[in-house]
C-alpha positions as CSV (number, residue, x, y, z in Angstrom):
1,X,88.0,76.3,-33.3
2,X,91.6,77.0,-33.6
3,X,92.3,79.7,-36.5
4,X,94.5,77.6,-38.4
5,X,91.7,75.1,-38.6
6,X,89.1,77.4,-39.2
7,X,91.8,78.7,-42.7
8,X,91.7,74.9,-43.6
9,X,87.9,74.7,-43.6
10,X,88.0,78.1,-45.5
11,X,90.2,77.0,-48.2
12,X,88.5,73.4,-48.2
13,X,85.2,74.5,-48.8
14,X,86.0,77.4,-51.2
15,X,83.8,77.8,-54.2
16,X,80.9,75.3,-51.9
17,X,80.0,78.2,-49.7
18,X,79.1,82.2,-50.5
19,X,80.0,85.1,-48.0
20,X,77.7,86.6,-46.4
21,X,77.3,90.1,-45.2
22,X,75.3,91.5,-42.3
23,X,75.7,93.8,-39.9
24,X,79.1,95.2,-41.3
25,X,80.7,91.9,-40.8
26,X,81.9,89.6,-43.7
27,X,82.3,86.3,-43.1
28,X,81.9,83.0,-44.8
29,X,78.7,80.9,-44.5
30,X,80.2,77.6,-43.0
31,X,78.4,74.6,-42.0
32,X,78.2,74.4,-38.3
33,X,81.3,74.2,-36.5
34,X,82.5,70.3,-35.4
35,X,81.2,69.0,-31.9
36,X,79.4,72.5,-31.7
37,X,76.6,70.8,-30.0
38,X,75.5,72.7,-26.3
39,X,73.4,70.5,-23.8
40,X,71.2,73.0,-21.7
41,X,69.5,72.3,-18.2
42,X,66.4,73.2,-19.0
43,X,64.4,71.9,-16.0
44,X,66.1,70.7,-12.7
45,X,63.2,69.2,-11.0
46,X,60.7,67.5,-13.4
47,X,58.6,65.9,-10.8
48,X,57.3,63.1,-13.3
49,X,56.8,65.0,-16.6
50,X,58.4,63.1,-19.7
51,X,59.5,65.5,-22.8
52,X,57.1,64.4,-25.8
53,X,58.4,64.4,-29.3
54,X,56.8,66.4,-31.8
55,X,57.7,67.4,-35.1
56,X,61.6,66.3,-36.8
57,X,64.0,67.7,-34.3
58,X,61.6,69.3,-32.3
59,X,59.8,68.0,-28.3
60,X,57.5,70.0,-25.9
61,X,58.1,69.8,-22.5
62,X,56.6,72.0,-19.3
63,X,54.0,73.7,-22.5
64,X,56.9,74.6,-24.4
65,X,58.6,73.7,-27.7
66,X,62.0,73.1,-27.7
67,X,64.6,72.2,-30.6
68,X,67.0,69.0,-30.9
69,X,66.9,66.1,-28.7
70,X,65.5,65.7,-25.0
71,X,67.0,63.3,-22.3
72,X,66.7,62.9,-18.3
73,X,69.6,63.3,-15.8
74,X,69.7,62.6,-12.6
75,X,71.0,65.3,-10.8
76,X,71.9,66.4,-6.6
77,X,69.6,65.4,-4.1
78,X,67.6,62.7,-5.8
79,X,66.2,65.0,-8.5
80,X,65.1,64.3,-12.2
81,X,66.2,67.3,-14.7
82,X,65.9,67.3,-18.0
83,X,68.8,68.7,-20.6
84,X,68.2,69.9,-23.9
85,X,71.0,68.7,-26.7
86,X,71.2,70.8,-29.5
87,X,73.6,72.4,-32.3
88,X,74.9,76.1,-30.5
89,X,73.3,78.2,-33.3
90,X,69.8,76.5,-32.8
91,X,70.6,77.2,-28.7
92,X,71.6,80.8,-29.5
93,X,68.1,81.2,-31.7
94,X,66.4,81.2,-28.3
95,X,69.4,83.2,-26.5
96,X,70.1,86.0,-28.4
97,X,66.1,88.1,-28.6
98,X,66.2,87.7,-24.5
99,X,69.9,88.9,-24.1
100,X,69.3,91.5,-26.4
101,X,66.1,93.6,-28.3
102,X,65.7,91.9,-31.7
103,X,64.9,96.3,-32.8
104,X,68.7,96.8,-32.2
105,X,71.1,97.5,-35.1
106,X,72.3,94.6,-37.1
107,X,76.2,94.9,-36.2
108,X,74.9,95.0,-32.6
109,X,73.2,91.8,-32.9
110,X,76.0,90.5,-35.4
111,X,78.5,91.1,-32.5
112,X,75.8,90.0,-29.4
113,X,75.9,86.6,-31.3
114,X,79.4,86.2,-32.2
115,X,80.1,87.2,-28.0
116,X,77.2,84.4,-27.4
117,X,78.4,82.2,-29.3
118,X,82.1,82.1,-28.1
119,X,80.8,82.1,-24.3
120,X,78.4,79.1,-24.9
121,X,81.3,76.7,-26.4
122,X,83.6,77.9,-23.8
123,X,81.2,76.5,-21.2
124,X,81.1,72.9,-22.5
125,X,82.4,70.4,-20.0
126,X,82.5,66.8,-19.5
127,X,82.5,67.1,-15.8
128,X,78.6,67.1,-15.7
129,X,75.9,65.9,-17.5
130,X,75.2,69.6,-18.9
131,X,76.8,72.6,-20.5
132,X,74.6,75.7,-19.5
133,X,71.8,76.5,-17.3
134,X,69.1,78.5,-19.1
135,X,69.5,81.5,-16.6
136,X,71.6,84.3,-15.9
137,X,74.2,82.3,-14.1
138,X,75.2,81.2,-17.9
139,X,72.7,82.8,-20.7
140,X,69.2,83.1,-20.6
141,X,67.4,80.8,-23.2
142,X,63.7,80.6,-23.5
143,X,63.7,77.8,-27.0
144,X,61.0,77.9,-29.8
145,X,59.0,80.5,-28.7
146,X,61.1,82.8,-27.9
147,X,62.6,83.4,-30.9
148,X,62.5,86.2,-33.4
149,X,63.5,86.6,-36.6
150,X,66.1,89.6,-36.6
151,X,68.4,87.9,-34.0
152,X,67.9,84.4,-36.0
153,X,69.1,86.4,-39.0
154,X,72.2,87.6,-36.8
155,X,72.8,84.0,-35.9
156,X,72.5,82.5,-39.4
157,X,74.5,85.4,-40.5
158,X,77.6,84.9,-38.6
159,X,77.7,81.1,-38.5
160,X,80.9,79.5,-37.2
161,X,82.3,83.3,-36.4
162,X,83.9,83.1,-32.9
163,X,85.8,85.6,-31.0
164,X,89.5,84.1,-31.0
165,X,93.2,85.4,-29.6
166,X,96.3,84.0,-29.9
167,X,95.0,81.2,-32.2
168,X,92.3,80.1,-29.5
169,X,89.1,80.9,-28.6
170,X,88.3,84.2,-26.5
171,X,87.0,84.2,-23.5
172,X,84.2,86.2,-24.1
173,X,81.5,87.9,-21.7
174,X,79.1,90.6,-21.9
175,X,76.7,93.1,-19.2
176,X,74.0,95.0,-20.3
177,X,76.3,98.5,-19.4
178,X,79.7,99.0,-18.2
179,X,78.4,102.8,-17.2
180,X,81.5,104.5,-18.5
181,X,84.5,101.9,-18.2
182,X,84.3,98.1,-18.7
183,X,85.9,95.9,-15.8
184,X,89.0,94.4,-15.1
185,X,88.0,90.6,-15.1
186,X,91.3,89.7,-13.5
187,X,90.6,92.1,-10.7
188,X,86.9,91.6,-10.3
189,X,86.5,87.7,-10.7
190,X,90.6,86.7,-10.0
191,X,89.7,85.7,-13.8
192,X,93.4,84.8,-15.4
193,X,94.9,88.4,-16.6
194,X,94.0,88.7,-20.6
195,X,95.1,91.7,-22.3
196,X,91.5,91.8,-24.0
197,X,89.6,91.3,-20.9
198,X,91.8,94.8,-18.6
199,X,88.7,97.1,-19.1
200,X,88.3,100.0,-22.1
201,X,87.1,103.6,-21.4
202,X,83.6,103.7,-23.1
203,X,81.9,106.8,-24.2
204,X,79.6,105.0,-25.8
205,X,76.8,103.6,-23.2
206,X,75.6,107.6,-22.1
207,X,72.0,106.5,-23.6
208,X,71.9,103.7,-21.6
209,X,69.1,103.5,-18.8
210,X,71.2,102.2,-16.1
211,X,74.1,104.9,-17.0
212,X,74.2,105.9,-13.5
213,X,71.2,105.3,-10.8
214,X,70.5,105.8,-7.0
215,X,68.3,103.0,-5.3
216,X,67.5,102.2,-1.5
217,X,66.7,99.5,0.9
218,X,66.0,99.3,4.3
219,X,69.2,98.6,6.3
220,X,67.1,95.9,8.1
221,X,67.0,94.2,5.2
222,X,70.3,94.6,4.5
223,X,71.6,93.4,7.7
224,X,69.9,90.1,7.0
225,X,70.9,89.7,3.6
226,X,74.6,90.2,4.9
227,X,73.9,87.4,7.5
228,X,76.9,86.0,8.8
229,X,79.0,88.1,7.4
230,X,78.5,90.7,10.2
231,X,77.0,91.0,14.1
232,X,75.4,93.8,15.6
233,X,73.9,97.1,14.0
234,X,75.4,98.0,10.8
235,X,76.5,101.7,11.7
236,X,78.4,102.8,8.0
237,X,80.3,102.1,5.1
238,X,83.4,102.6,3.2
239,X,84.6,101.7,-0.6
240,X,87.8,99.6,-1.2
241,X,90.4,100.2,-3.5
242,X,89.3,100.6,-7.2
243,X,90.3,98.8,-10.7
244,X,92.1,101.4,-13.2
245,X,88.6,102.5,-14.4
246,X,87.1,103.5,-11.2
247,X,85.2,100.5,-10.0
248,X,86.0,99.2,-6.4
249,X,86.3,96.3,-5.5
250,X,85.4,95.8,-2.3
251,X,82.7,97.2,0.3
252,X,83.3,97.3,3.7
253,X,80.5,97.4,6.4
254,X,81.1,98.5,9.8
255,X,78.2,96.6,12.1
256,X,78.7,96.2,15.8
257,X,82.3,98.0,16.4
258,X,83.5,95.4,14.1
259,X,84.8,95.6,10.5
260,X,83.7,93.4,7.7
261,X,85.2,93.7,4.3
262,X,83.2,92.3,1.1
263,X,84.0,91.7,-2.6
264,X,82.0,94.4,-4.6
265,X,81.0,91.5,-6.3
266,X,79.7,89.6,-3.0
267,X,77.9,92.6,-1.7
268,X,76.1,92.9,-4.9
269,X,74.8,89.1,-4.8
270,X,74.0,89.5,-1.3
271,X,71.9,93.1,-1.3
272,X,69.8,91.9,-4.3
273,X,71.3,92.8,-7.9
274,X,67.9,94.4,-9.0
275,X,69.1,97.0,-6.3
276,X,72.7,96.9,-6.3
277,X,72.3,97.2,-10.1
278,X,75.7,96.7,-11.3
279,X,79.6,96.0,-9.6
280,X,80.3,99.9,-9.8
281,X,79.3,102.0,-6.8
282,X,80.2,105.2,-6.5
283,X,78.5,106.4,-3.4
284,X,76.8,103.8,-0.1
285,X,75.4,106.2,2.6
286,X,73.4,104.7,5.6
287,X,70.4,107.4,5.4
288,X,69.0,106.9,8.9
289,X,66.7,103.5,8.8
290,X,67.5,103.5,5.2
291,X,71.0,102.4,3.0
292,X,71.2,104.9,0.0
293,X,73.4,103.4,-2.8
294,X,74.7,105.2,-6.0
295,X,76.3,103.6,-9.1
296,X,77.0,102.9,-12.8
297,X,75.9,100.6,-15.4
298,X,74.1,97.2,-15.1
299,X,75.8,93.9,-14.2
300,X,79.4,92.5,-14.1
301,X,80.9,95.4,-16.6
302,X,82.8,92.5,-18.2
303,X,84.0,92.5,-21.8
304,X,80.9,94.0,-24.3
305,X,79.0,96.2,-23.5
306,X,75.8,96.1,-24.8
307,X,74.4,99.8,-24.6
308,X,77.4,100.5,-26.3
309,X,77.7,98.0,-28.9
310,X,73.7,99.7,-29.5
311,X,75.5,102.6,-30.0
312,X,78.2,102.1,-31.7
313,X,76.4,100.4,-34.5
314,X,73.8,103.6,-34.8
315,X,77.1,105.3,-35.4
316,X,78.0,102.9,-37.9
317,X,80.9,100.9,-37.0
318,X,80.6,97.6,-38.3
319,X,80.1,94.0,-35.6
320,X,84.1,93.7,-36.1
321,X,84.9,97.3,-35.3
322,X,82.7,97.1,-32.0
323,X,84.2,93.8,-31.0
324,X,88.0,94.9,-31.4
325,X,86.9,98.0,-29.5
326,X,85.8,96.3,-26.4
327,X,88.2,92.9,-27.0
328,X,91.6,94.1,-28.0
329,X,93.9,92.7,-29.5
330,X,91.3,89.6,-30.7
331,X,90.0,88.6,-34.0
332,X,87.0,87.0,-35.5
333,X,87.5,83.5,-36.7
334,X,86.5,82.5,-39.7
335,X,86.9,85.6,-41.5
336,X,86.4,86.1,-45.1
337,X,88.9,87.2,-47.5
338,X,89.7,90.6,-48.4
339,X,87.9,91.3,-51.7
């Protein structure tokens, strides 16, 4: 939603709706936004099972309950999935408590939803009979049952609320912790440059478990994860060049008197991201029949951080102060009023 249409509705509805106020963020109660519906791949291989309905807006499929409506696609390679269409804040009902604890602070989960929220409607596409995937690749959804009532609270709270800039929406991501120092999307994805998405300094995410950690693998193992991307015994390593904040951006392997140079991001996907826990290394030492490698934070290190949002609210900045601090230079869209 564009801001100048999201004023309009404002001043349209005023005196129909109330604010609301939760998690140190005021914003108006809207109805759902326009064409906010998000259709989610829920299953991509049904082999026969039919969705059943059950009660109003509600079917079970695969032992499950799921909100809104239920239809069958046909997707790659002769399979039968099944997508789940539904409005984005029921979706985000079943997002938000497995993207983030439902214990955390209220401005956390005020700005987790107004992040998740943002990133689901930027995913919608007519070039497939989808939106989202219910996994990490997008945002990891688990319906009905997963839900809990904190993080519905955050959702209902901060209905219609949408990371915008420049009079658009955002393009808005999150990783669990940025270890110090959020990434440089444009430099870590090729993602178009966005002054908002350059990477902050964060000295927020100390608590976090994944702050920094040290994790092996046998370089076997590694060797055949890298597959073609290298002959011969893998003999060393060296880091590539590094983003403003530290992070490289590139691995190289030596293997076989040869030379092959990775994204940080590749040789993360390929080594296993449970070991290779996030796109910041600091230190990868072959260690005899083993590969020792060193880093910070956990995942991508794009846009929020969510150890740091965590703290941040303890501290007592509001959703909007935490969302500025790791977005600048964006705003929250609808906002209410000053009083």
């Amino acid at each position: 939603m564009s801001l100048e249409r999201a004023l309009f509705l404002k001043s349209a509805l005023a005196g129909l709706v109330t604010p609301a106020f939760t998690g140190g963020l005021d914003i108006w109660s809207l109805p759902a936004l326009p064409g906010s519906t998000i259709r989610i791949l829920i299953c991509d291989d049904r082999h026969g099972e039919v969705p059943a309905g059950a009660d109003g807006d509600i079917f079970t499929f695969a032992g499950r309950r799921w909100r809104g409506t239920a239809s069958l696609v046909d997707l790659p390679g002769g399979r039968s999935g099944v997508v789940e269409s539904v409005d984005v804040d029921s979706y985000l009902y079943g997002v938000l408590p497995i993207e983030a604890s439902p214990g955390w602070p209220p401005a956390a989960l005020a700005a987790q939803a107004i992040v998740a929220r943002t990133y689901a409607l930027e995913r919608r596409t007519l070039s497939r009979s989808y939106d989202v995937v219910m996994s990490q690749a997008n945002q990891r959804f688990g319906g009905i049952e997963s839900e809990y009532p904190a993080t519905n609270s955050a959702v209902d709270a901060t209905r219609a609320a949408l990371l915008t800039y420049a009079g658009g929406n955002a393009s808005a991501f999150y990783a669990a912790c940025c270890g110090g120092h959020t990434a440089d999307a444009a430099q870590l994805w090729g993602h178009t440059e966005l002054p908002y998405l350059r990477g902050v300094a964060d000295p927020y995410c100390v608590a976090a478990p994944d702050y920094r950690w040290e994790r092996t693998l046998p370089v076997d193992r590694l060797a055949a994860a890298l597959g073609g991307r290298i002959s011969g015994e893998i003999t060393g390593f060296a880091l590539g060049p590094a983003d403003a904040g530290g992070r490289p951006l590139s691995v190289e392997v030596f293997a076989g008197g040869h030379r092959a140079t990775l994204t940080t991001l590749e040789f993360r996907t390929l080594a296993g991201a449970d070991t290779v826990r996030s796109t910041w290394i600091r230190t990868l030492e072959l260690d005899g029949s083993q590969v020792v490698v060193a880093g910070s934070g956990r995942g991508h290190g794009v846009g929020l951080c969510q150890w740091g949002a965590r703290a941040m609210a303890q501290a007592g900045y509001s959703a909007a102060a935490i969302l500025a601090f790791y977005f600048p230079g964006t705003s929250i869209s609808p906002v209410a009023p000053a009083s």
